[in-house]
FIVEXVEX-454671 format. One record per residue (C-alpha): x, y, z; residue number from 1. Coordinates in Angstrom, 3 decimals, decimal comma, padded with zeros to 6 digits. Example, Ala and Ser with C-alpha at 12.3 -4.5 7.8 and 13.67 -1.06 7.14 Angstrom:
BEGIN
+----------+----------+----------+------+
!     east !    north !       up ! resi !
+----------+----------+----------+------+
!  012,300 ! -004,500 !  007,800 !    1 !
!  013,670 ! -001,060 !  007,140 !    2 !
+----------+----------+----------+------+
This chain:
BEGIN
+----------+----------+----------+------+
!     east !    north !       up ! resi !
+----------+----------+----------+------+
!  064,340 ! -080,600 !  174,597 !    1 !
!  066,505 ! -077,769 !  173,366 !    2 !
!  065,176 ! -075,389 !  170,990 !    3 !
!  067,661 ! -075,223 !  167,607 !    4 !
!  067,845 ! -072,626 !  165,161 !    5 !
!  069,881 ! -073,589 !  161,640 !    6 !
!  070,964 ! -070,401 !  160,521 !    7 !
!  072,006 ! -071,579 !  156,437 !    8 !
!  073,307 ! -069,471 !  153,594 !    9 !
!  070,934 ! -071,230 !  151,167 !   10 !
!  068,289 ! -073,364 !  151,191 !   11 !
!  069,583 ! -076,796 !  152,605 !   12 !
!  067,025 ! -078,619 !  150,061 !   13 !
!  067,204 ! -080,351 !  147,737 !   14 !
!  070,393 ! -082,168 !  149,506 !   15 !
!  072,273 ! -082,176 !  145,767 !   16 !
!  075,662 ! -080,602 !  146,218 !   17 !
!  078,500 ! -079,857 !  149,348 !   18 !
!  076,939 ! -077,204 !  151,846 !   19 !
!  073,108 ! -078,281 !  151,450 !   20 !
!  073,881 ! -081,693 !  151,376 !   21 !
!  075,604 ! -081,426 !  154,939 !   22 !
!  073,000 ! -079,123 !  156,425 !   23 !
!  070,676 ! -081,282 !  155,303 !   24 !
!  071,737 ! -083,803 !  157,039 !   25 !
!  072,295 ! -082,271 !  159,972 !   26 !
!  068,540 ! -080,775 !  160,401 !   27 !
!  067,760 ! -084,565 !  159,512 !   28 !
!  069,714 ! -085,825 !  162,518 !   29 !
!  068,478 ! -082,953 !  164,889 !   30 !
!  065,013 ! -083,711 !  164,086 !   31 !
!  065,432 ! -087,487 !  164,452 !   32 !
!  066,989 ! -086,845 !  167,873 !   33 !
!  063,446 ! -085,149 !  169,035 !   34 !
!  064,774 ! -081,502 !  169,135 !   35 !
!  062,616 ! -078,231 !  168,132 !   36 !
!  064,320 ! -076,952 !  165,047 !   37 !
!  064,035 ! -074,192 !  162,146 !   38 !
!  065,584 ! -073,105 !  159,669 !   39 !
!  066,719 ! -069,485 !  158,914 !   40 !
!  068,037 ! -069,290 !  155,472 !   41 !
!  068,421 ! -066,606 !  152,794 !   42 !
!  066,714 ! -066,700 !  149,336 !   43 !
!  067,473 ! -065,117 !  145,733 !   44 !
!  064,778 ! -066,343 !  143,252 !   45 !
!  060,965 ! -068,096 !  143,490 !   46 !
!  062,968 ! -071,324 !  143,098 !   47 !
!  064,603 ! -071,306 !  146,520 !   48 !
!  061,065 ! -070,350 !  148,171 !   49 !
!  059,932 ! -073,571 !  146,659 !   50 !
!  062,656 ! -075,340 !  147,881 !   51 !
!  062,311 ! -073,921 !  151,154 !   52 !
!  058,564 ! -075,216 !  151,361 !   53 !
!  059,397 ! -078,405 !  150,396 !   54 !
!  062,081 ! -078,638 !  153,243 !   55 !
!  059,793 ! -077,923 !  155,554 !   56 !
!  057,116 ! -080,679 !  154,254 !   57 !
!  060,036 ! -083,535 !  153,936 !   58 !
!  060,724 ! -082,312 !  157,835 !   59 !
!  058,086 ! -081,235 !  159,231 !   60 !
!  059,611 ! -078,019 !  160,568 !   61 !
!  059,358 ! -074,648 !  159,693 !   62 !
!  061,512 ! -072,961 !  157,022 !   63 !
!  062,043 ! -068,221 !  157,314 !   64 !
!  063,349 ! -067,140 !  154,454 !   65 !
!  064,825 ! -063,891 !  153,869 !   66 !
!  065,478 ! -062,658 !  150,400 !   67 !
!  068,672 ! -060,932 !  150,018 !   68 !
!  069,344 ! -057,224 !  148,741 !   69 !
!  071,275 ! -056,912 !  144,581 !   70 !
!  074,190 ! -058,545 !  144,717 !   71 !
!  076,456 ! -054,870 !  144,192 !   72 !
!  074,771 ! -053,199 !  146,534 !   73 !
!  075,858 ! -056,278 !  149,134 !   74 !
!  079,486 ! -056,408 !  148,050 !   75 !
!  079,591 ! -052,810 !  147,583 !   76 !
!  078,506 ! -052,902 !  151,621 !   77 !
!  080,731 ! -055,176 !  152,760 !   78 !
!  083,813 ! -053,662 !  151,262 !   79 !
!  082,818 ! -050,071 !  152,734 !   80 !
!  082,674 ! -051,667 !  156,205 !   81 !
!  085,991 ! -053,714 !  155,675 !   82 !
!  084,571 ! -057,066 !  156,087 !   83 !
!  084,843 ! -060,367 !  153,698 !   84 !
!  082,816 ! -060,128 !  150,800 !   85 !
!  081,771 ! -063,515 !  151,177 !   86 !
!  079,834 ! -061,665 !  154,473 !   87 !
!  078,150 ! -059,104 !  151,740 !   88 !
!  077,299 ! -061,978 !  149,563 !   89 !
!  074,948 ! -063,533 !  152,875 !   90 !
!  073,958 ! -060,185 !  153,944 !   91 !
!  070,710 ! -059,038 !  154,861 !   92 !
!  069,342 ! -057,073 !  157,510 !   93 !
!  066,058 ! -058,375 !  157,968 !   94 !
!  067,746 ! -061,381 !  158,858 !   95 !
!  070,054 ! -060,045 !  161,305 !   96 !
!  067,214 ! -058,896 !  163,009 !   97 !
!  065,299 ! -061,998 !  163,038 !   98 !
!  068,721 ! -063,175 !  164,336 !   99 !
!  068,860 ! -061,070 !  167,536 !  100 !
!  065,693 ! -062,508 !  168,564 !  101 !
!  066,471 ! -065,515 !  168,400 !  102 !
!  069,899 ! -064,832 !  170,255 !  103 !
!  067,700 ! -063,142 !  173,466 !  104 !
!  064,957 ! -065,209 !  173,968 !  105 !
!  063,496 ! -067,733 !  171,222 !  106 !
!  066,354 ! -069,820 !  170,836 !  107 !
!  068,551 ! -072,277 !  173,216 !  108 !
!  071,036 ! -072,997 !  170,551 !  109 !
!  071,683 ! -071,038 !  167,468 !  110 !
!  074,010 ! -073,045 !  164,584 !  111 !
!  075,492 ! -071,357 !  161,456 !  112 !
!  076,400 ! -073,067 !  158,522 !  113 !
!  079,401 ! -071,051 !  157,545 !  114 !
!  081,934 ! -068,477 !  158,403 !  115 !
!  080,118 ! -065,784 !  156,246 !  116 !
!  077,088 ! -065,915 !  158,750 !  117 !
!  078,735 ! -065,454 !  162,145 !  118 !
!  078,909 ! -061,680 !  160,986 !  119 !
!  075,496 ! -061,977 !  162,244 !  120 !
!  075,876 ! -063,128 !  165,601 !  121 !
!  079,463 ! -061,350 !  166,583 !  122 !
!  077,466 ! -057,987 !  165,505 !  123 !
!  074,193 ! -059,013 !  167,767 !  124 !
!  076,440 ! -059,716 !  170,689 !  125 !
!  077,096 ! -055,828 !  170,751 !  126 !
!  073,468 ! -054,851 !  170,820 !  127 !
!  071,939 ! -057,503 !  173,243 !  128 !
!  072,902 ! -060,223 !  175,698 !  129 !
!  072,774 ! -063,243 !  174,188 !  130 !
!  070,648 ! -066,083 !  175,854 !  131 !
!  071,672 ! -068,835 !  172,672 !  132 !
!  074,464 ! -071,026 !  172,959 !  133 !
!  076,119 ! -070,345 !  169,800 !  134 !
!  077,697 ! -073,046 !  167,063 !  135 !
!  079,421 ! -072,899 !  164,215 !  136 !
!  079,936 ! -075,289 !  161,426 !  137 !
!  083,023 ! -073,759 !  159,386 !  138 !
!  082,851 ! -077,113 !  157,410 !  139 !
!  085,965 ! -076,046 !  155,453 !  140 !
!  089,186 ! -073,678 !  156,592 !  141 !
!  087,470 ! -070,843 !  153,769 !  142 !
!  090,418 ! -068,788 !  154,574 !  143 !
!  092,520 ! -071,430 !  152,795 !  144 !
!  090,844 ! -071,346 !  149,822 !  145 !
!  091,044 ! -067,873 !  149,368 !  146 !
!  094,388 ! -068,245 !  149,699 !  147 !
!  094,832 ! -070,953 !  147,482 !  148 !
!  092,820 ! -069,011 !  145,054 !  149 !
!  094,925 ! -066,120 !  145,153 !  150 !
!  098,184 ! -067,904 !  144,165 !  151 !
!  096,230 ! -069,272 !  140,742 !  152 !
!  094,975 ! -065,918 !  139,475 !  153 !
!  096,914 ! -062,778 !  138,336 !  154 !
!  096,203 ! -059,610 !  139,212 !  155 !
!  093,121 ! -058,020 !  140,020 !  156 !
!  091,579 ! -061,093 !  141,315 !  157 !
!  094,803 ! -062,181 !  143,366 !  158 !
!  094,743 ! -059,079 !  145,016 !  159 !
!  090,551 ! -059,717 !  145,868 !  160 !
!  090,992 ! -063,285 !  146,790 !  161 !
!  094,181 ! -061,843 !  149,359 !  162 !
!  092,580 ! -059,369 !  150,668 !  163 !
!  089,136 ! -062,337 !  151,455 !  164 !
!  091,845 ! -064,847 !  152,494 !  165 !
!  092,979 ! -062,210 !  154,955 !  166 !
!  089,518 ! -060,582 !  156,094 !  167 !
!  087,983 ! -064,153 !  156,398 !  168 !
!  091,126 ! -065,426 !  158,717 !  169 !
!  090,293 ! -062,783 !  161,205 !  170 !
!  087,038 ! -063,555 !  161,268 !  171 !
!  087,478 ! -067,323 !  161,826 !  172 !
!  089,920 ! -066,610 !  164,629 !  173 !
!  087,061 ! -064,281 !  166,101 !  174 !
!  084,325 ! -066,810 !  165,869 !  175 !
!  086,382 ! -069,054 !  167,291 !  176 !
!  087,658 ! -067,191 !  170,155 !  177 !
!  083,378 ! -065,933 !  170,800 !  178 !
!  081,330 ! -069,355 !  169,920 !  179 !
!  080,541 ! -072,095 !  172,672 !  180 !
!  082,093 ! -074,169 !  169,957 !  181 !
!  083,288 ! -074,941 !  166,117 !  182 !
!  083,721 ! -077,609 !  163,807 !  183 !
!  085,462 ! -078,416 !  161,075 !  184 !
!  084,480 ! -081,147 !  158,409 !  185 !
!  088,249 ! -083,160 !  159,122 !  186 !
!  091,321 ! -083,486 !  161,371 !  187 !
!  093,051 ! -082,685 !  158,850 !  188 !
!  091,131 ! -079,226 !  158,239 !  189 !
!  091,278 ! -079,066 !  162,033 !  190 !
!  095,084 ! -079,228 !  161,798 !  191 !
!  095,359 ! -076,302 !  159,344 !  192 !
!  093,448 ! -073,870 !  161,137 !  193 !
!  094,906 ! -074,415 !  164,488 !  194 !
!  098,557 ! -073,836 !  162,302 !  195 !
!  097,649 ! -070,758 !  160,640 !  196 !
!  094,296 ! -069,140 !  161,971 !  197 !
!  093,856 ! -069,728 !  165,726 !  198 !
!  094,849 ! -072,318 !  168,448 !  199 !
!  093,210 ! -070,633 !  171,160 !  200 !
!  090,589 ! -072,943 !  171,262 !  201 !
!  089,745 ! -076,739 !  170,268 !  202 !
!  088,067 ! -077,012 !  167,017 !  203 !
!  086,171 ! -080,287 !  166,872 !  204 !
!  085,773 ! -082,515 !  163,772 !  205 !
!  082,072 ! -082,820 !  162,677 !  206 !
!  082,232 ! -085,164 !  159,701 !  207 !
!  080,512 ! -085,631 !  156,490 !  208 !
!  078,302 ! -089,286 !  155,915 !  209 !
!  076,427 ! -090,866 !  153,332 !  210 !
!  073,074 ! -091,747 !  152,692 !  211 !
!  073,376 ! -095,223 !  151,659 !  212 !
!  069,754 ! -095,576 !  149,856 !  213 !
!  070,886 ! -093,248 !  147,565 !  214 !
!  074,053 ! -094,161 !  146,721 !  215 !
!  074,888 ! -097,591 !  146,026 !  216 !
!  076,792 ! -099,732 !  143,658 !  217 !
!  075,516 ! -100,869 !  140,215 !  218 !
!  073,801 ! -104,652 !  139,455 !  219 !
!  076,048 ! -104,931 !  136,065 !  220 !
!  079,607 ! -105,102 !  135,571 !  221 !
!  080,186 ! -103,026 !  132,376 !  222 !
!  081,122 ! -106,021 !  130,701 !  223 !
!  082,105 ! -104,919 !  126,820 !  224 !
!  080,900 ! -101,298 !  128,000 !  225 !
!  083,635 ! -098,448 !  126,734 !  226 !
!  085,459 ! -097,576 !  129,539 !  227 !
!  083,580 ! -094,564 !  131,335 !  228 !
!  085,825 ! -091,689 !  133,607 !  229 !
!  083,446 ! -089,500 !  135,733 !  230 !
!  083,628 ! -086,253 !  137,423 !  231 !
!  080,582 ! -084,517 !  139,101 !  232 !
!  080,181 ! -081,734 !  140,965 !  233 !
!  078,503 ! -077,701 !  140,367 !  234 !
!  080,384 ! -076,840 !  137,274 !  235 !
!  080,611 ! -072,838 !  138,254 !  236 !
!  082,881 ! -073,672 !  141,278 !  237 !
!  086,920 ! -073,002 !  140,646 !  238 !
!  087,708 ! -076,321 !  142,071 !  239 !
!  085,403 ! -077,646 !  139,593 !  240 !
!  086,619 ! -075,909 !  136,741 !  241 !
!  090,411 ! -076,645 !  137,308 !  242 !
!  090,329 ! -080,173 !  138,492 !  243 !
!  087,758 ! -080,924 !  134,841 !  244 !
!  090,540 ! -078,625 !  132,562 !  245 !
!  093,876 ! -079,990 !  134,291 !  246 !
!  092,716 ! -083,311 !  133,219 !  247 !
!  091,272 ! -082,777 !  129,553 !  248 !
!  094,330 ! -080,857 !  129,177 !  249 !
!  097,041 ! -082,425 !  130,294 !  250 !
!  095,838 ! -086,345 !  130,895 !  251 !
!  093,187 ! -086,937 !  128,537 !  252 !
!  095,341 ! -087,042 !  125,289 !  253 !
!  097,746 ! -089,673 !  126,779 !  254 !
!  094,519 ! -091,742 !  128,311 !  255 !
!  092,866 ! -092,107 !  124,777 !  256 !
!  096,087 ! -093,464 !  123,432 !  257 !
!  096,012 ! -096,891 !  125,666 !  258 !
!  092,115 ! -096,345 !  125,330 !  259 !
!  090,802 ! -095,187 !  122,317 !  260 !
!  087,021 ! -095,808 !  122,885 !  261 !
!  087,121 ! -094,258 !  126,656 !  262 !
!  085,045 ! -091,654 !  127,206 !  263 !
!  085,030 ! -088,761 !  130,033 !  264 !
!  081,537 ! -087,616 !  131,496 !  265 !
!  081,424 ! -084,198 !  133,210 !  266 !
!  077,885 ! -084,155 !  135,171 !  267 !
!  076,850 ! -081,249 !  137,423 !  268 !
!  075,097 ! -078,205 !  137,236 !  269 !
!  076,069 ! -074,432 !  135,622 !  270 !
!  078,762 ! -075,374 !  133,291 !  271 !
!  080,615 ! -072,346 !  132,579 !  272 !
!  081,410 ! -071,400 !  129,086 !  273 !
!  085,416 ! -072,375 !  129,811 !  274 !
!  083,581 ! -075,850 !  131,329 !  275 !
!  081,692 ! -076,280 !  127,859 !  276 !
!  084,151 ! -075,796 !  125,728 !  277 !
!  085,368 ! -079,245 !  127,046 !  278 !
!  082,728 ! -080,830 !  124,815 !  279 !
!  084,229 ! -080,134 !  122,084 !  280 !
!  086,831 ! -082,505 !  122,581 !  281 !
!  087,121 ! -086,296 !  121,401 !  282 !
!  085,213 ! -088,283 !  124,009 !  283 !
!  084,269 ! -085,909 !  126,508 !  284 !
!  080,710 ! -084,683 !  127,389 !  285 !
!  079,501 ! -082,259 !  129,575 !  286 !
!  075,946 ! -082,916 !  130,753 !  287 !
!  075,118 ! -079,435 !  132,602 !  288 !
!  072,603 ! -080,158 !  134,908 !  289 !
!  070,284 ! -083,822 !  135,495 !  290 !
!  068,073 ! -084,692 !  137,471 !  291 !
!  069,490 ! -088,066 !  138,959 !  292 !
!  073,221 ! -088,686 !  139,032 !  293 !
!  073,077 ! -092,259 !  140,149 !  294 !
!  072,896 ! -093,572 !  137,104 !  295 !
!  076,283 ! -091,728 !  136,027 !  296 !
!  077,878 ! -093,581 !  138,755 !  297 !
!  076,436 ! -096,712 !  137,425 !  298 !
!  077,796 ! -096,574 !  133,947 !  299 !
!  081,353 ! -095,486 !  135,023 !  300 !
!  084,306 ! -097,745 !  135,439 !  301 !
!  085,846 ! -094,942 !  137,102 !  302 !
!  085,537 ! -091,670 !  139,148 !  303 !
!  088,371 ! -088,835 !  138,583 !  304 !
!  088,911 ! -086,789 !  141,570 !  305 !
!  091,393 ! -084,329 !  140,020 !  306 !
!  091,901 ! -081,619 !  142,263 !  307 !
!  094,542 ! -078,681 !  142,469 !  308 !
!  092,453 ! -076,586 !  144,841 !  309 !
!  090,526 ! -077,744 !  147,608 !  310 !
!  089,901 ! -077,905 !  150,883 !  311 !
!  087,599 ! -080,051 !  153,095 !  312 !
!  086,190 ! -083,252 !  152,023 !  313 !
!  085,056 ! -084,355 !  148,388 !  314 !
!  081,298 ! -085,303 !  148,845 !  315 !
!  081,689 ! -086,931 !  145,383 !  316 !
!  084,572 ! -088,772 !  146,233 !  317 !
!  082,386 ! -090,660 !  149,127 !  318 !
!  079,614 ! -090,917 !  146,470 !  319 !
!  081,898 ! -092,354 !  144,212 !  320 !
!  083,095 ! -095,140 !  146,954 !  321 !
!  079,706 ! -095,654 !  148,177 !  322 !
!  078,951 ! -096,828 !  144,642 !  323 !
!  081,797 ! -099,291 !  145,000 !  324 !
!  083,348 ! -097,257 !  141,806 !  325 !
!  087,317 ! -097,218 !  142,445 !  326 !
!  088,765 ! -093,602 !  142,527 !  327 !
!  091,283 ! -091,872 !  140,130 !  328 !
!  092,562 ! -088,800 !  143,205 !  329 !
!  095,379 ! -086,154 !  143,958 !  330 !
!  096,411 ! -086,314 !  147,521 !  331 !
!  094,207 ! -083,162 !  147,609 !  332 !
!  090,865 ! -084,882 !  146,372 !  333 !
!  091,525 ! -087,547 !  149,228 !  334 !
!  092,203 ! -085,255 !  151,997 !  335 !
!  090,258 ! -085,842 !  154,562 !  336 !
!  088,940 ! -089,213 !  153,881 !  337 !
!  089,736 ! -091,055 !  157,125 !  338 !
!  089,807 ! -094,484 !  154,782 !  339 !
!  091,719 ! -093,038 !  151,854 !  340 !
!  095,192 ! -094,960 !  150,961 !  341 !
!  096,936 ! -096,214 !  148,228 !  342 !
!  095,235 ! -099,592 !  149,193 !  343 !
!  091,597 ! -097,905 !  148,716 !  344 !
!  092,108 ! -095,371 !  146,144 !  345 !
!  094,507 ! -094,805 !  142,830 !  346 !
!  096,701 ! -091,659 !  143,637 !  347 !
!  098,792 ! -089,166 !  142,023 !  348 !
!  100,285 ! -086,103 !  142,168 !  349 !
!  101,275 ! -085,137 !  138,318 !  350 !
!  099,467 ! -085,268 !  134,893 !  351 !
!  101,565 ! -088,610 !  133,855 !  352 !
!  100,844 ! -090,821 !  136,570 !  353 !
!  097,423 ! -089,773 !  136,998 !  354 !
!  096,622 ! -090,845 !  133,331 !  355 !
!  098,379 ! -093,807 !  134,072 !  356 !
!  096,444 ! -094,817 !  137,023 !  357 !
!  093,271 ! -094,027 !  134,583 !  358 !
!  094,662 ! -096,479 !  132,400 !  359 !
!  095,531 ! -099,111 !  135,208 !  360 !
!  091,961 ! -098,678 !  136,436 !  361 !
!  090,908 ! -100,095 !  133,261 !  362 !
!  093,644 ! -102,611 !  132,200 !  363 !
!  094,005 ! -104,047 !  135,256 !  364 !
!  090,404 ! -104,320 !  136,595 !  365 !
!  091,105 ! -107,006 !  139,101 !  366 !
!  093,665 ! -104,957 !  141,064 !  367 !
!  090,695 ! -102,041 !  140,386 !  368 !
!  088,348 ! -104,266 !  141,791 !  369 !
!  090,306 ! -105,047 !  145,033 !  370 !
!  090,861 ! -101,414 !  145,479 !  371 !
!  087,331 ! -100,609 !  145,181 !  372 !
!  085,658 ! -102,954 !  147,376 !  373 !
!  087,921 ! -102,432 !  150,290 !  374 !
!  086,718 ! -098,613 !  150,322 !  375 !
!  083,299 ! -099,793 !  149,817 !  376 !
!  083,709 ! -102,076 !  153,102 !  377 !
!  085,559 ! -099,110 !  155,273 !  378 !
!  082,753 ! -096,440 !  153,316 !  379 !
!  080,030 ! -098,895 !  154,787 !  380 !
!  082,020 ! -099,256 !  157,954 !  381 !
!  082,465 ! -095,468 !  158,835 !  382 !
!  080,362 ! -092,977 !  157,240 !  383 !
!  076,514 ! -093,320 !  158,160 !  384 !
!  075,145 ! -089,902 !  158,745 !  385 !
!  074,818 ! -090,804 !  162,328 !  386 !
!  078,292 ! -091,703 !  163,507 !  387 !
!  079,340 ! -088,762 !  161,840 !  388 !
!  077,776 ! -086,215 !  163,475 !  389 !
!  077,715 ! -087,792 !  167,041 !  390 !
!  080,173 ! -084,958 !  168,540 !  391 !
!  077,373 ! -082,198 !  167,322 !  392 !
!  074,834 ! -085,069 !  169,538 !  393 !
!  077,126 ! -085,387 !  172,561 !  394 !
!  077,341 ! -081,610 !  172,685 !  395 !
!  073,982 ! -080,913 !  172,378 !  396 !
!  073,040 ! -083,447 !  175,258 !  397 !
!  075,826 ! -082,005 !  177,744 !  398 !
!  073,757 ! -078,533 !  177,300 !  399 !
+----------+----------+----------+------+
């Protein structure tokens, strides 16, 4: 069997958020499938070396970790050289050089976990030969985001998230144009970067699933509960931050009018000051971190997925559906969801109907209901772990 080497930007453990979650998952899958795999990954406090020891015991593989230089000195790097700061921020050279071995002669198949880490190999390939067959999970089209970032911020940080947008772009078109091959997390994702970074080469979907033991729907009903509108996610991410603000700002006031006693729960970790503030507000709470969100699923009548910048697929969106909760979206919180319609999901586009369609989640809970459980059938139907990542399988077996 081939021998794989996960090359991860942090820790892929606990599997409690987007990027760790899906690495996770993937070293799961590799390891089920009888392969030799570690883990390279890069560490910043005593907390990720313990998380790095306990992947390795809930594996049984091993886990190098490679603590990364000050954070100014890394940006500071990356910005002398011309490259993406997001390629400063994973920096370090005892890694790289760990790296190159593994490109000559202890690896069969290297795999990198974002677009910030195949600095690494594109640099190693002009010092050695490389022996590794190299992959690269770009999960999202990061270039994208930059982008989008840039348009909603004034000026200096439009100018920083242009020039990333533009530095990162090249260096997805170069990765794709070097690697054996790379995947994105969605056709739709797939679609995008063909259209504006590179169609020189097929990018192949490698989706996201869910662990169903994990996440699954609630014995009760809520029956004479308040109505409950969730949102989780890491609460230090802009995505975060907007989609949470847009709605307390601009939906929440006309939501408590129909529903006086309805109350909006903000779980996740890292709350930003902007993200607390939030708190202060009639019915909303902000949790910061906890230690099992299940149960926050289980109390809601509904999950909010109100996002103005994204890209990729909304991990909590699935979570959501897997706990046969019905879902509150943008077009932009659903993209990417092969199941998502207006006949699985409540959608809108502006402030007015989105409260509305809070409110109709709640009013009209048989139509709710309906909605719900036909995700929850095409959820169960589609997204196991393993039928998501067959194409990474069927490539690895055609090596």
């Amino acid at each position: 069997m081939l021998n794989i080497s996960v090359v991860a930007q942090r820790v892929p453990y606990p599997p409690n958020k987007g990027e760790k979650l899906r690495t996770f998952h993937q070293i799961e899958r590799l390891v089920q499938l009888g392969y030799s795999v570690d883990v390279l990954t890069l560490v910043e406090s005593p907390a990720d070396e313990s998380h790095a020891k306990a992947l390795e015991a809930a594996l049984n593989i091993t886990v190098s970790t490679f603590t990364l230089p000050a954070k100014p000195m890394r940006y500071l790097w990356a910005f002398r050289k011309g490259l993406p700061l997001s390629v400063g921020a994973f920096y370090s050279e005892s890694l790289f050089h760990a790296i190159i071995k593994k490109m000559t002669h202890e690896a069969d198949v290297l795999l990198f976990s974002a677009s910030s880490l195949g600095y690494y190999a594109l640099r190693g390939l002009k010092k050695v030969q490389c022996n590794a067959h190299l992959l690269m999970d770009f999960m999202d089209v990061d270039s994208d985001k930059w982008a989008q970032y840039a348009t909603s911020s004034v000026f200096p940080m439009s100018w920083i998230y242009t020039r990333e947008s533009e530095k990162v772009q090249a260096l997805e078109a170069q990765i794709n144009h070097t690697f054996l091959q790379t995947f994105l997390i969605a056709q739709e994702e797939v679609a995008l970067f063909h259209r504006k970074v590179s169609a020189e080469k097929p990018v192949k979907v490698l989706g996201n699933g869910m662990d169903f033991s994990h996440f699954y729907p609630a014995v009760d009903n809520h029956v004479n509960q308040p109505p409950n509108f969730l949102f989780t996610g890491v609460m230090d991410y802009k995505p975060n931050i907007d989609a949470v603000c847009w709605f307390v700002e601009h939906c929440w006031t006309p939501i408590k009018s129909k529903l006086p006693n309805a109350t909006f729960t903000i779980a996740g970790m890292n709350p930003t000051d902007q993200v607390k503030a939030l708190g202060d507000v009639d019915g909303v709470e902000v949790t910061g971190f906890v230690e099992d969100i299940l149960p926050y699923f289980h109390r809601a009548c509904a999950f909010v997925a109100p996002f103005r910048i994204a890209r990729g697929v909304q991990n909590k969106v699935l979570q959501a559906t897997a706990c046969n909760l019905v879902v509150v979206t943008t077009p932009m919180g659903a993209e990417g969801i092969a199941f998502a319609s207006p006949e699985t999901m409540l959608m809108a586009s502006d402030a007015k109907t989105f409260a509305e369609q809070c409110v109709k989640a709640v009013v009209d809970e048989a139509n709710a209901r309906v909605i719900a459980e036909n995700a929850f059938h095409c959820i169960r139907q589609q997204y196991s772990w393993e039928q998501q990542l067959m194409p990474l399988q069927t490539l690895l077996e055609s090596l």
